[in-house]
Phi, psi and omega in degrees: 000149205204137178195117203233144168279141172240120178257174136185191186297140204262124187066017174252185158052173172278182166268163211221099199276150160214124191248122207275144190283133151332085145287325173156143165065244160234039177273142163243174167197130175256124161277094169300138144302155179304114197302129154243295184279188166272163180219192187210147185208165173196172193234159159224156166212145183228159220218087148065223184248050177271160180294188160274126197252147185237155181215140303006210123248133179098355163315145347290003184267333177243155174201146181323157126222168188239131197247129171296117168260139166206000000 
């Protein structure tokens, strides 16, 4: 099993895979670089031999974001 964050800048750029670390069980953890802009993010994960599941649903075309207040 596997499991990665994909960011990038919201709505520019390419996407940027971080691939999250195995804590225990069906725990994960991704370490983001530090935000300066707003960004957009979605997660995949893969279970062995299940197809791949995306989080949001309908990523890559919808995806989470996160607005910097600064």
């Amino acid at each position: 099993s596997s499991v990665s964050v994909h960011i990038r800048r919201m709505g520019h750029g390419d996407w940027q895979t971080v691939p999250a670390a195995h804590l225990g069980r069906a725990v994960f953890e991704a370490k983001l670089p530090p935000a300066q802009d707003d960004f957009e993010y979605s997660i995949s994960a893969e279970y062995g031999n299940e197809s791949m599941r995306l989080w949001p649903p309908g990523a890559p075309l919808r995806n989470q974001t996160v607005v910097v207040q600064q």
